[in-house]
ChimeraX commands (.cxc) that place a marker at each C-alpha (Angstrom):
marker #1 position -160.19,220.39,88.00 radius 0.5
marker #1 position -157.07,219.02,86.27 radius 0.5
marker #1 position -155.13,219.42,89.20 radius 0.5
marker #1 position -157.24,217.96,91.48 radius 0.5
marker #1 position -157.01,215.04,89.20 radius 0.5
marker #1 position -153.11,214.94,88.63 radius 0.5
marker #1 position -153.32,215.43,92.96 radius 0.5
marker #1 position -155.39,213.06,93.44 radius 0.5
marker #1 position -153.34,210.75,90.99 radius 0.5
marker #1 position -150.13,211.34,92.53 radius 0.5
marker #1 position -151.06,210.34,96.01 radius 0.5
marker #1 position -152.93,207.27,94.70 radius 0.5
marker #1 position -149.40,206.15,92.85 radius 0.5
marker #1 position -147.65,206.97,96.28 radius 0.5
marker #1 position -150.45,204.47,98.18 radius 0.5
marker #1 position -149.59,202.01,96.04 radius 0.5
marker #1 position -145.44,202.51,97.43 radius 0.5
marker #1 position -147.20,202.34,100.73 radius 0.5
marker #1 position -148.99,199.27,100.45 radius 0.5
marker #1 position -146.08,197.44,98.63 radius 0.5
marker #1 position -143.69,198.29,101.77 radius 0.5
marker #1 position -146.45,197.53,105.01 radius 0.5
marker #1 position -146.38,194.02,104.77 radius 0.5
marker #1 position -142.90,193.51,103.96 radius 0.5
marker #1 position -141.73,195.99,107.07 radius 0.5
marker #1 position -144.46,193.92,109.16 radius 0.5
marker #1 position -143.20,190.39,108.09 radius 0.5
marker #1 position -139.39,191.07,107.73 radius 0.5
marker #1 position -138.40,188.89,109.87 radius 0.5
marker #1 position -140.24,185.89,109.44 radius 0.5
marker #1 position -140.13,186.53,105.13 radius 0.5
marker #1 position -136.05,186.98,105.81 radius 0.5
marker #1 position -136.30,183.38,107.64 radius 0.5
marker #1 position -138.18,181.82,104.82 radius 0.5
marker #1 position -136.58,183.24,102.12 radius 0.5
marker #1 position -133.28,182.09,103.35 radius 0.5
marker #1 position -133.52,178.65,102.86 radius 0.5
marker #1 position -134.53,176.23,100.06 radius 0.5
marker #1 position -137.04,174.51,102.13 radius 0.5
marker #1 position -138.88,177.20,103.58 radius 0.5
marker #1 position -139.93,178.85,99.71 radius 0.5
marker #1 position -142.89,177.58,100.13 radius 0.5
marker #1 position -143.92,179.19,103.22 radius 0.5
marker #1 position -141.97,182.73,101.77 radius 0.5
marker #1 position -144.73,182.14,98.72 radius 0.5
marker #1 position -147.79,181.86,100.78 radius 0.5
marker #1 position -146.53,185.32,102.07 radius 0.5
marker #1 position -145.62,186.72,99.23 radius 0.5
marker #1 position -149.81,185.57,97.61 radius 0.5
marker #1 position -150.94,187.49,100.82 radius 0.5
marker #1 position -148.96,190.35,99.66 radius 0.5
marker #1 position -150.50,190.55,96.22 radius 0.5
marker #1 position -154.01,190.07,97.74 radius 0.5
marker #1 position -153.12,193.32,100.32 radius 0.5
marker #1 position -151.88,195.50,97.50 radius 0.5
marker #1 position -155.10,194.77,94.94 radius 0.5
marker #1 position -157.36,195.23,97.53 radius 0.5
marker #1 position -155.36,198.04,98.70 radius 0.5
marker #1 position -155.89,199.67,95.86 radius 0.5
marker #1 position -159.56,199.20,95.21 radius 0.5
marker #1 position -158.61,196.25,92.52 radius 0.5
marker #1 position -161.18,193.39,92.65 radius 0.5
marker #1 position -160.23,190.52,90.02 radius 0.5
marker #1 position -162.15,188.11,88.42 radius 0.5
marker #1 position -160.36,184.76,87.11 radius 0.5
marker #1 position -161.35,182.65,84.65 radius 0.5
marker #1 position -159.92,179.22,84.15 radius 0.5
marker #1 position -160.08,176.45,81.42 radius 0.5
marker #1 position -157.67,174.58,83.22 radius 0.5
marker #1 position -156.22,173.95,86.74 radius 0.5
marker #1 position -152.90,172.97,87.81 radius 0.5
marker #1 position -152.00,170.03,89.67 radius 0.5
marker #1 position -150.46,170.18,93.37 radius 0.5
marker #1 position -146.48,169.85,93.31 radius 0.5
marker #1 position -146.18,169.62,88.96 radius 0.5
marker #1 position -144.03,172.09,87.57 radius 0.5
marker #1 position -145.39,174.50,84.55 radius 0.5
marker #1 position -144.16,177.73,82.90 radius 0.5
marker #1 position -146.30,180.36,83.28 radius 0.5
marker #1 position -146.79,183.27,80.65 radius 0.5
marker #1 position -148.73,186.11,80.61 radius 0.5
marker #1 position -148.62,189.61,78.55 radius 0.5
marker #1 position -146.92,192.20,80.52 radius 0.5
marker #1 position -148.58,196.36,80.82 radius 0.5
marker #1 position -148.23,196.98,84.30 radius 0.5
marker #1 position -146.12,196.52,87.65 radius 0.5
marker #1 position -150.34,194.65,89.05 radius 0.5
marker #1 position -149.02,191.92,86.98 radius 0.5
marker #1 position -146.82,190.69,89.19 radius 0.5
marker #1 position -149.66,190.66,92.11 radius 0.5
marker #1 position -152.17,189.18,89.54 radius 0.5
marker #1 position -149.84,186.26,89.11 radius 0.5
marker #1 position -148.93,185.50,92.41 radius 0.5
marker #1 position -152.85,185.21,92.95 radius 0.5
marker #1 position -153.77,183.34,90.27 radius 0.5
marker #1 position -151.47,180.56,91.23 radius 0.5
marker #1 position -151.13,178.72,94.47 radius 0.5
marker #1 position -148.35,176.54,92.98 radius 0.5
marker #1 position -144.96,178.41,94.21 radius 0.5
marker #1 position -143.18,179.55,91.50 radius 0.5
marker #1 position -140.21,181.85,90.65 radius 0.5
marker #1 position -140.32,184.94,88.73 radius 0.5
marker #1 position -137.41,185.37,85.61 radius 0.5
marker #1 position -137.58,189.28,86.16 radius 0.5
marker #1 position -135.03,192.22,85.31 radius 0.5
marker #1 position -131.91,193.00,87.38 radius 0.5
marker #1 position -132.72,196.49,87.64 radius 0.5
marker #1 position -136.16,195.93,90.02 radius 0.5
marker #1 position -133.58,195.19,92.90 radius 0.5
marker #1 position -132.42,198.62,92.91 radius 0.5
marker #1 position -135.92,198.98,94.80 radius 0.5
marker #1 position -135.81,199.63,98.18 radius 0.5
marker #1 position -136.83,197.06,100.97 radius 0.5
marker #1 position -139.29,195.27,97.76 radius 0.5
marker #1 position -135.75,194.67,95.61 radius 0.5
marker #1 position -134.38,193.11,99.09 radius 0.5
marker #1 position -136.48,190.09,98.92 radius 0.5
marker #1 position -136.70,190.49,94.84 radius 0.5
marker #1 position -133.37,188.91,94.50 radius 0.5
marker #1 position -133.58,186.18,96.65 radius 0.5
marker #1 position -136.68,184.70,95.48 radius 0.5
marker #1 position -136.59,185.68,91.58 radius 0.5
marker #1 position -134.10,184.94,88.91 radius 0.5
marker #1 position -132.44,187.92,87.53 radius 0.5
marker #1 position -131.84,188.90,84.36 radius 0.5
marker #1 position -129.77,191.01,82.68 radius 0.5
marker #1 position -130.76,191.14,78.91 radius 0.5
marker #1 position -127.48,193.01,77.51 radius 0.5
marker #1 position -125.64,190.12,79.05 radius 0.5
marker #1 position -125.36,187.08,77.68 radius 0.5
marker #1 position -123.78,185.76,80.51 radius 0.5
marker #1 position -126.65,186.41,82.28 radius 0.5
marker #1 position -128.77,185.09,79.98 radius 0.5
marker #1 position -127.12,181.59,80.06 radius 0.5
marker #1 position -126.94,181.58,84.13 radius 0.5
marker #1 position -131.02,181.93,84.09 radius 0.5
marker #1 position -131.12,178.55,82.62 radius 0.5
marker #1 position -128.63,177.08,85.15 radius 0.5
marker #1 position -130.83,178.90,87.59 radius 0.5
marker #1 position -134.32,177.73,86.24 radius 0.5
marker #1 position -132.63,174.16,86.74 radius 0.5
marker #1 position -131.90,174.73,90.11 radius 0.5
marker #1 position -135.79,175.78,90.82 radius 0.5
marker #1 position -137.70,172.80,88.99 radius 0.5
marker #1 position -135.51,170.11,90.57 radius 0.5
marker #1 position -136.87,171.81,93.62 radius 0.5
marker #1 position -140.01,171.20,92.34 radius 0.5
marker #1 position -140.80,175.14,91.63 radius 0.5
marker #1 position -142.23,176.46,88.48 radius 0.5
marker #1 position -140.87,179.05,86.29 radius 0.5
marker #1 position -142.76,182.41,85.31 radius 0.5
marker #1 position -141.67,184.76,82.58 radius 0.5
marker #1 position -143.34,187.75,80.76 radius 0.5
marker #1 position -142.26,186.80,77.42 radius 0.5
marker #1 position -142.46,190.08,75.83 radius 0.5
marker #1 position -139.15,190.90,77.72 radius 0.5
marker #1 position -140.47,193.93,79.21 radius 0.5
marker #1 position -143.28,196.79,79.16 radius 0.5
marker #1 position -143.73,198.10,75.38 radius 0.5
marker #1 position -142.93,202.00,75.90 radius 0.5
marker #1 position -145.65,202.21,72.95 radius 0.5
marker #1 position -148.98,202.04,75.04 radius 0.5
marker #1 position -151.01,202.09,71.73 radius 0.5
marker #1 position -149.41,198.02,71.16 radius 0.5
marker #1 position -151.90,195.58,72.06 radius 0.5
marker #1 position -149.32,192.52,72.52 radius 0.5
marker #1 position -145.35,192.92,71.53 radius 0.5
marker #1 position -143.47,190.34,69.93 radius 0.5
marker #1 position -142.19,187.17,72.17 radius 0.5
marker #1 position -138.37,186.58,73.02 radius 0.5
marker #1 position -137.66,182.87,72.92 radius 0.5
marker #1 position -136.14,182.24,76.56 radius 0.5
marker #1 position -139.50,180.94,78.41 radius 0.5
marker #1 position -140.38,178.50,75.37 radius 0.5
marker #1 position -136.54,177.43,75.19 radius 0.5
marker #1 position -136.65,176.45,79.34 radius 0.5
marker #1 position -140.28,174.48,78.72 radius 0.5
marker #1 position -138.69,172.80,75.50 radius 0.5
marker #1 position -135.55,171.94,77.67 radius 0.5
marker #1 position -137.23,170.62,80.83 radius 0.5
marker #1 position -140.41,169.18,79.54 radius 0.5
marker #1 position -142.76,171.02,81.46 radius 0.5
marker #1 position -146.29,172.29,80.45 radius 0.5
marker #1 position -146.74,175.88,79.05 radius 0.5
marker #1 position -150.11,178.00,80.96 radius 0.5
marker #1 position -150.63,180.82,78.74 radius 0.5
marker #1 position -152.58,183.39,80.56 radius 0.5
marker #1 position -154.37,186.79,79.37 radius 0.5
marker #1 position -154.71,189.92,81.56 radius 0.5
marker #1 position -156.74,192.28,80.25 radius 0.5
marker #1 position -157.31,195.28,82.16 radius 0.5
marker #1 position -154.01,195.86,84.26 radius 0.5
marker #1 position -152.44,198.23,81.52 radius 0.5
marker #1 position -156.06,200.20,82.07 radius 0.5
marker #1 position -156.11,200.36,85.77 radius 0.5
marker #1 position -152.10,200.58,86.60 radius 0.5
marker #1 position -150.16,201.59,83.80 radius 0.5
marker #1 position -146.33,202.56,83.85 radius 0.5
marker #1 position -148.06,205.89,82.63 radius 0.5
marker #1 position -147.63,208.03,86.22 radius 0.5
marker #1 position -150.58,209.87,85.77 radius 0.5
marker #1 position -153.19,207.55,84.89 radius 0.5
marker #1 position -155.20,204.41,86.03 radius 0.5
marker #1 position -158.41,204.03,88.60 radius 0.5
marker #1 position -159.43,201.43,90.71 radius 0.5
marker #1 position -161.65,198.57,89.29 radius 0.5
marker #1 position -161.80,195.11,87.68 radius 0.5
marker #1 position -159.49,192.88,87.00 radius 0.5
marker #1 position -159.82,190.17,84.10 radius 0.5
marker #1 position -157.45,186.75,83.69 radius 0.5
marker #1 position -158.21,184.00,82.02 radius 0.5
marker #1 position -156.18,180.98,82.14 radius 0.5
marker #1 position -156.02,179.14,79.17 radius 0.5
marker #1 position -155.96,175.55,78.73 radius 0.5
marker #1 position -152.64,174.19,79.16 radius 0.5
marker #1 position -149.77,173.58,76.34 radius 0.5
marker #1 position -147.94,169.92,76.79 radius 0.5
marker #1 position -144.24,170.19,75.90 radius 0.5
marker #1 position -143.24,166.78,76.32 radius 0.5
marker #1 position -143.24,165.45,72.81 radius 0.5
marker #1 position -141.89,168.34,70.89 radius 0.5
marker #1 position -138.46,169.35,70.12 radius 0.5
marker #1 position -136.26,172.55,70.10 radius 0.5
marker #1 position -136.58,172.90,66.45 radius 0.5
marker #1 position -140.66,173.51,67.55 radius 0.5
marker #1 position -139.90,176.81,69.08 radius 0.5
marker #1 position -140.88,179.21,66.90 radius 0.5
marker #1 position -143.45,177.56,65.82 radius 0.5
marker #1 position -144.72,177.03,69.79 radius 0.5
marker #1 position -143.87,181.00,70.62 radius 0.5
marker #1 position -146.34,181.74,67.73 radius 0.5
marker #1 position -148.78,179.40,69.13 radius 0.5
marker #1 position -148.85,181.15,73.29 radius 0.5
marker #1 position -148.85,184.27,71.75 radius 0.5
marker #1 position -151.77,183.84,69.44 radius 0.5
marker #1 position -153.82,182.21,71.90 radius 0.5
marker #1 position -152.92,185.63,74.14 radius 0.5
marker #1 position -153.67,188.10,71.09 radius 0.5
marker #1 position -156.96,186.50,70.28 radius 0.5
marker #1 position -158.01,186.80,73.86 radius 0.5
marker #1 position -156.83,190.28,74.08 radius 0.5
marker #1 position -158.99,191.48,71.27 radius 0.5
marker #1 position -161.88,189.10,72.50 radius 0.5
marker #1 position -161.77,191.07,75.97 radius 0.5
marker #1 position -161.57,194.61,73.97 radius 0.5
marker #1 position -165.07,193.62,72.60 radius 0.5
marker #1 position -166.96,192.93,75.97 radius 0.5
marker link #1:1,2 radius 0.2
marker link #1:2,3 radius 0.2
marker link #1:3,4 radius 0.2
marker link #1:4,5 radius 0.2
marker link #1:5,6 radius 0.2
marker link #1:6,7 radius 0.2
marker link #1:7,8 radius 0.2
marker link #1:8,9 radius 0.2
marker link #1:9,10 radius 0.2
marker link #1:10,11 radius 0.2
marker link #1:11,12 radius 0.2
marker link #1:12,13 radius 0.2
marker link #1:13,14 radius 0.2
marker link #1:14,15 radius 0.2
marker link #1:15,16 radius 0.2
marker link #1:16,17 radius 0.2
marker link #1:17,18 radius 0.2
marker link #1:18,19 radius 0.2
marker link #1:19,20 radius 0.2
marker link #1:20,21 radius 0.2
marker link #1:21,22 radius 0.2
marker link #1:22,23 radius 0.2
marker link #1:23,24 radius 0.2
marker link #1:24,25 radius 0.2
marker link #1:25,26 radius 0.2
marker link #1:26,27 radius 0.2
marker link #1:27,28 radius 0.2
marker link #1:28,29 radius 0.2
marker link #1:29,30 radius 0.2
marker link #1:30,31 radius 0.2
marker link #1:31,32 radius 0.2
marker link #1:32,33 radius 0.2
marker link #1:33,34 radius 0.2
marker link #1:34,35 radius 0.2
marker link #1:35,36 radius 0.2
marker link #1:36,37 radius 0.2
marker link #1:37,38 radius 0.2
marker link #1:38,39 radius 0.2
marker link #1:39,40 radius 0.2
marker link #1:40,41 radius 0.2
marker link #1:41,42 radius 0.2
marker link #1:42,43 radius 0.2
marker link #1:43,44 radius 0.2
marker link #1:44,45 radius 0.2
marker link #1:45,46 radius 0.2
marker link #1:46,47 radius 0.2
marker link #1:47,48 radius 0.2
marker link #1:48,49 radius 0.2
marker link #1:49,50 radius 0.2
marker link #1:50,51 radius 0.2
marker link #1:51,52 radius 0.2
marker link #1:52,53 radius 0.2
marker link #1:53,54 radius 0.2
marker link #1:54,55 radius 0.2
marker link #1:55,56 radius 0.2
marker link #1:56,57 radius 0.2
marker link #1:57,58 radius 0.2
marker link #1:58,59 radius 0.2
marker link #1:59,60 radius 0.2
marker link #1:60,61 radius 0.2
marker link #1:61,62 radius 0.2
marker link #1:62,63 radius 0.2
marker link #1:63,64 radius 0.2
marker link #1:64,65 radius 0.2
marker link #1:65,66 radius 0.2
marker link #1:66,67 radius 0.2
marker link #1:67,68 radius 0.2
marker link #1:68,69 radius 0.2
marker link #1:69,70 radius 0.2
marker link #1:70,71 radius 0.2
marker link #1:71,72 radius 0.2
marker link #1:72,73 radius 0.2
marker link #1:73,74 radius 0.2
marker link #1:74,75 radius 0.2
marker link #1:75,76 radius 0.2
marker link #1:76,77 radius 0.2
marker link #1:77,78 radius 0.2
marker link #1:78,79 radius 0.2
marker link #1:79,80 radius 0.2
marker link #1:80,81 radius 0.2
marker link #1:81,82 radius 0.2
marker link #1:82,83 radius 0.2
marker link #1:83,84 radius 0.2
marker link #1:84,85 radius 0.2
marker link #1:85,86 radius 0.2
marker link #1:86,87 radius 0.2
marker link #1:87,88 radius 0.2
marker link #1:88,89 radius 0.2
marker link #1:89,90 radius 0.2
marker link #1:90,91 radius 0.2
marker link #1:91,92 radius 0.2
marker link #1:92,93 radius 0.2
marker link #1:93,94 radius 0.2
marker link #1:94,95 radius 0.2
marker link #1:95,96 radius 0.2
marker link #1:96,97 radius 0.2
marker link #1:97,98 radius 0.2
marker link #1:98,99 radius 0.2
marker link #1:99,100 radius 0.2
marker link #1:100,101 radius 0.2
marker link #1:101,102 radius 0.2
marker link #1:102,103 radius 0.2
marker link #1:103,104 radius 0.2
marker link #1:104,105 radius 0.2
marker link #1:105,106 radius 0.2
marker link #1:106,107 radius 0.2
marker link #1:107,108 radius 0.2
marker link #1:108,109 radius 0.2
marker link #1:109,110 radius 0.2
marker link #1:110,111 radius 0.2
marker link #1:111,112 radius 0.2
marker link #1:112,113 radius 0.2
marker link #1:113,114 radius 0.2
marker link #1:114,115 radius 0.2
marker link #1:115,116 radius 0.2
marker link #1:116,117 radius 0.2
marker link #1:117,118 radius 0.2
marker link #1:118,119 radius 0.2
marker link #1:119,120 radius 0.2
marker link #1:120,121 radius 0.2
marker link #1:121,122 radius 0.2
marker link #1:122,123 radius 0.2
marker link #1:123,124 radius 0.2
marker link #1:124,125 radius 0.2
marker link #1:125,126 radius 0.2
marker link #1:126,127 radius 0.2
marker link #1:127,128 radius 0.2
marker link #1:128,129 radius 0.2
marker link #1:129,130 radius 0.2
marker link #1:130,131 radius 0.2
marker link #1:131,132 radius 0.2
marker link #1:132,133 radius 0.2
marker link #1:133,134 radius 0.2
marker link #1:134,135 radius 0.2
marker link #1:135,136 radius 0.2
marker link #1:136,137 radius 0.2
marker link #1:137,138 radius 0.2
marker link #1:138,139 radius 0.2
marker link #1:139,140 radius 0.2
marker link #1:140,141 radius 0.2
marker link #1:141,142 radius 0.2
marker link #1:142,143 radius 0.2
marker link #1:143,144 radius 0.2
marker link #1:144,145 radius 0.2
marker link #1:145,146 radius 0.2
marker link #1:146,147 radius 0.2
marker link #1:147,148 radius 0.2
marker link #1:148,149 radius 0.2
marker link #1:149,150 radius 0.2
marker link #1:150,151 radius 0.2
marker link #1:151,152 radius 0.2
marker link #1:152,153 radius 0.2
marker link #1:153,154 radius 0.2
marker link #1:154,155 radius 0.2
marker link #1:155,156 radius 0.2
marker link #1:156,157 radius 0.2
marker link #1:157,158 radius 0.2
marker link #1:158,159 radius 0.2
marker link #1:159,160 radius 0.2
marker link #1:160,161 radius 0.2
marker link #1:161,162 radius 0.2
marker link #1:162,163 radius 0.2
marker link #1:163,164 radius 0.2
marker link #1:164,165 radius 0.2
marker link #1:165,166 radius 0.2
marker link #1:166,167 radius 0.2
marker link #1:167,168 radius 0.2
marker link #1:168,169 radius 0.2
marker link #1:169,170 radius 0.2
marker link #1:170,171 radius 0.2
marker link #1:171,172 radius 0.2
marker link #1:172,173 radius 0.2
marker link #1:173,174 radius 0.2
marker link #1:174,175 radius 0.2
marker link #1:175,176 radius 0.2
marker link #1:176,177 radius 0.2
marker link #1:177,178 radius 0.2
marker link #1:178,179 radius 0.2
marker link #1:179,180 radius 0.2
marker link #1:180,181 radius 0.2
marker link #1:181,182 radius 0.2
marker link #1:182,183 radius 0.2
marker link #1:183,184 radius 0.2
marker link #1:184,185 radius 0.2
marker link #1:185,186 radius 0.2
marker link #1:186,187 radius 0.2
marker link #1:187,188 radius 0.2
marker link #1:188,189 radius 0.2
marker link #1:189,190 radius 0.2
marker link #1:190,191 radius 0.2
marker link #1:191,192 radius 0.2
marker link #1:192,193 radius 0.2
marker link #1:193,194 radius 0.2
marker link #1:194,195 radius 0.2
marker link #1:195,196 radius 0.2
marker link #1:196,197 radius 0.2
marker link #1:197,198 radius 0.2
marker link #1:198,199 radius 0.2
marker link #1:199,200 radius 0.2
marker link #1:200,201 radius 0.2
marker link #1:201,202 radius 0.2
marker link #1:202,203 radius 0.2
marker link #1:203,204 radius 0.2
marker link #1:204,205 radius 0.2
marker link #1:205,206 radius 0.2
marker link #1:206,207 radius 0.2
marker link #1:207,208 radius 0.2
marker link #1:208,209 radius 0.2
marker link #1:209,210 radius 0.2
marker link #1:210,211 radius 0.2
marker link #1:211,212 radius 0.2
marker link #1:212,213 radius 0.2
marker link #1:213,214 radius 0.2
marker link #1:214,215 radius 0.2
marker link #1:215,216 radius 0.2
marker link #1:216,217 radius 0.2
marker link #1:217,218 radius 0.2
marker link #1:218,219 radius 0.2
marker link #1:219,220 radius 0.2
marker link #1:220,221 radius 0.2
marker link #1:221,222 radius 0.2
marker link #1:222,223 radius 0.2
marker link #1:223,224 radius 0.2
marker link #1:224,225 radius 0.2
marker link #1:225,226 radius 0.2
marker link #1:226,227 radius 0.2
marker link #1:227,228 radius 0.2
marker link #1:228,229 radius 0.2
marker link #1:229,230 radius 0.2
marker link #1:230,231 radius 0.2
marker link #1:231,232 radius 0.2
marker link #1:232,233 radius 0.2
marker link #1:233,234 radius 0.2
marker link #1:234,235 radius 0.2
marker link #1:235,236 radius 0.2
marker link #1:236,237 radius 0.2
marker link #1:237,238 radius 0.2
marker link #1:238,239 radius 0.2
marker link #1:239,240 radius 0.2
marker link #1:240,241 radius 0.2
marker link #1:241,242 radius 0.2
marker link #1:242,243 radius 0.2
marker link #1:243,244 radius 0.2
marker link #1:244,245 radius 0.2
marker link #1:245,246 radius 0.2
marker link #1:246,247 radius 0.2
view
């Protein structure tokens, strides 16, 4: 029975490959058209929603949003969310019909055909470099003067620990909203390390929980305020974390 499971598993993960790749084969063109130019984002964006929407379904994934709080048409906000699984980055793109850019990790280029279009569309990041580092913020510029918003996964990456509920913050997304003014959406996703884990042999197909929190105004506060705002996103994340454990 075991391997049946661990089969059954292993052709699931490969599905998920499968569906990640149809669309983008199908759409090359037109994505490599709208990608390509600054003006035509938005259009690479509405692509990129119907994408996530493909692979969820896909992958027997039905999601359930719940919002205090909407965003406005053409504002700018950084999003953050607690990162467990690669269904994060579809979650996202559904939850949000603003066009934003991801801040995501050089390496996920490396992926065929998918790391194409990654690094056109998403800052990259290299955290050992703090060259790097400094040319997201140039970067992040570049995107809200366009009118884009910015979303990071402020843990920095996937805790290899899958016993930790929420790891600690790095500061870059609260330094960019403290910089450019813009509004903070703390989101919670609570059952993506459960149904898609980085764990190869594990997950099933199921619900998806968000909740969008009610939005954090940056305008009046001041560099010196970002610890104290990190602590802030990241306790409003925790708490609904362990609130979502419960039900």
């Amino acid at each position: 029975m075991k391997a049946i499971n661990f089969f059954l598993w292993a052709l699931w993960r490969v599905w998920f490959y499968i569906l990640m790749a149809i669309p983008i084969l199908v759409l090359s063109p037109f994505l490599l058209i709208a990608v390509s130019f600054d003006a035509t984002y938005p259009v690479f964006f509405i692509m990129a929603r119907f994408w996530a929407k493909f692979i969820l379904y896909g992958m027997g994934f039905y999601y359930k949003i719940e919002r205090e709080e909407n965003m406005q048409k053409g504002k700018s906000y950084m999003l953050v969310a607690n990162h467990t699984s690669m269904t994060d980055i579809m979650l996202m793109l559904v939850i949000s019909k603003n066009p934003f850019v991801f801040v995501g990790k050089a390496e996920l280029a490396k992926i065929p055909i998918f790391g194409f279009f990654y690094k056109r569309s998403c800052i990259l990041v290299d955290r050992n470099n703090s060259k790097s580092r400094a040319e997201v913020f140039r970067q992040a510029q570049k995107r809200l003067n366009r009118g884009l918003s910015i979303c990071i996964f402020p843990e920095g990456g996937v805790p290899e620990d899958e016993t930790v509920l929420l790891d600690e913050f790095k500061d870059g997304a609260f330094r960019l909203a403290l910089e450019h003014k813009i509004p903070i959406v703390p989101m919670t996703f609570a059952d993506n390390k459960e149904r898609f884990s980085f764990t190869f042999f594990s997950g099933s197909p199921g619900r998806m929980r968000a909740k969008v929190h009610r939005f954090i105004e940056t305008e009046y506060l001041n560099p010196e305020n970002r610890k104290t705002l990190k602590e802030k996103v990241r306790t409003v994340i925790y708490n609904q974390l362990v609130d979502f454990k419960q039900k």
